[in-house]
C-alpha positions, 0 to 999 in steps of 0.5 A: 139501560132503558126507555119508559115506552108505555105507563099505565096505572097497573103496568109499564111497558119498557124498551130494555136496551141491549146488553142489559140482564134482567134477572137477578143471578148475572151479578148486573144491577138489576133492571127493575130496581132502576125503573122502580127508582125511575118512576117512585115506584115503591114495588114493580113485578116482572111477569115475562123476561128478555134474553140479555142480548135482546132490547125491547119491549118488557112489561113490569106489573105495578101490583102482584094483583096486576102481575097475576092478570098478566101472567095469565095472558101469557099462559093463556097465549092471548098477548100476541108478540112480535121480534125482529131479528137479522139473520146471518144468510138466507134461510131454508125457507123465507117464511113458515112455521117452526116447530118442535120440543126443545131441550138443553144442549151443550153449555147454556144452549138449547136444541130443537127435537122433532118430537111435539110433547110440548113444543116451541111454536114460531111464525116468521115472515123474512125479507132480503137484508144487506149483504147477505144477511135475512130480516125476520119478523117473527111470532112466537106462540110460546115463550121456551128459552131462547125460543127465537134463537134456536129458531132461526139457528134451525133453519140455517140463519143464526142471528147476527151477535148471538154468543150462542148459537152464532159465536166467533163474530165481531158484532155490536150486539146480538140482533133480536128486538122485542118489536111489539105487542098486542093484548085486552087488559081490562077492557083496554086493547093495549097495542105497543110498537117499539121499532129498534132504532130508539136508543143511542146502542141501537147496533149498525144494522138496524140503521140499514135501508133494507130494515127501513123497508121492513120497519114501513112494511111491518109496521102492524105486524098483528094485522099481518096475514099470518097463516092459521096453524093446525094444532092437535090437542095435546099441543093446544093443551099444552 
């Protein structure tokens, strides 16, 4: 259900495994209860989700004094995260920026407008996979519900095992991972790394030679010479 990855004295980082839900209204058991009962934990608080279908990196605050100083490094957008994604073919572009307002569509999916009141904002760099398929590293600037998903969907590369936006297939898991993080708490730069090979439902294609190279390529993927992205103010204010 999940690796300790990370235990600080106001906060634990965890690598959720696939499948594994964290919100209350699945009907699964819930995650927090588990790594509260893991490590003694009397109370944990959850100040960021992950998809069901998305392992990796999760942080859980140990006191709500320590969850407000978290949940306001992802309002204010100065904790830097990092995915990765297989997509089913090659994207219209190999890297760049998507960007747009979403809103929902048909059952539980998302869309991406062209308008920007409040946009989504990804970064991606991408490389050749197996058989097809395209590697993503991506930076989102925003966390809109199925953000990542909806991304790669726009530009013509579906994640691998998503039941969303790339039904009908007969995966082993959806591929996206929370592969890193980057922030300063309290004076500290806390930098984690979770390649998505960790777990024993590590799903095949990460096993793949090509994500090896990727894994040695982006293996810091805050020092990445990611492209400066012009913003009006509106959408920095927003």
């Amino acid at each position: 259900m999940f690796d300790i990855l990370y235990n600080h004295a106001d906060f634990v980082a965890i690598n959720k495994h696939p499948g594994v839900s964290v919100h209350k209204d699945d009907g699964d058991t819930m995650l927090i209860h588990e790594v509260e009962e893991y490590l003694g934990e009397s109370k944990l608080y959850l100040v960021h989700r992950l998809d069901k279908m998305t392992s990796g990196i999760l942080l859980l605050a140990k006191s709500s004094e320590a969850a407000s100083k978290l949940a306001k490094l992802f309002a204010d957008r100065n904790i830097s995260k990092f995915y990765l994604a297989i997509g089913a073919k090659k994207p219209k572009k190999k890297q760049g920026l998507v960007m747009g307002d979403m809103e929902r569509s048909r059952r539980s999916s998302w869309k991406l407008l062209n308008s920007m009141n409040n946009p989504a904002i990804t970064q991606f760099f991408s490389m050749a996979g197996e058989n097809g398929q395209r590697l993503f590293l991506c930076k989102p600037h925003t966390g809109k519900t199925h953000q990542i998903r909806v991304a790669l969907n726009s530009v013509g590369s579906a994640i691998i095992g998503d039941p969303i936006y790339n039904s009908g297939q007969n995966e082993d898991r959806g591929y996206l991972h929370a592969y890193a993080t980057l922030f300063e708490y309290e004076g500290e730069v806390v930098s984690l790394v979770c390649p998505p090979r960790l777990q024993a439902e590590v799903g095949k294609h990460w096993l793949s030679s090509s994500m090896t190279k990727a894994l040695e390529e982006w293996n810091e993927p805050w020092s990445l010479n990611w492209p400066k992205i012009k913003m009006n103010n509106s959408i920095k204010s927003a």
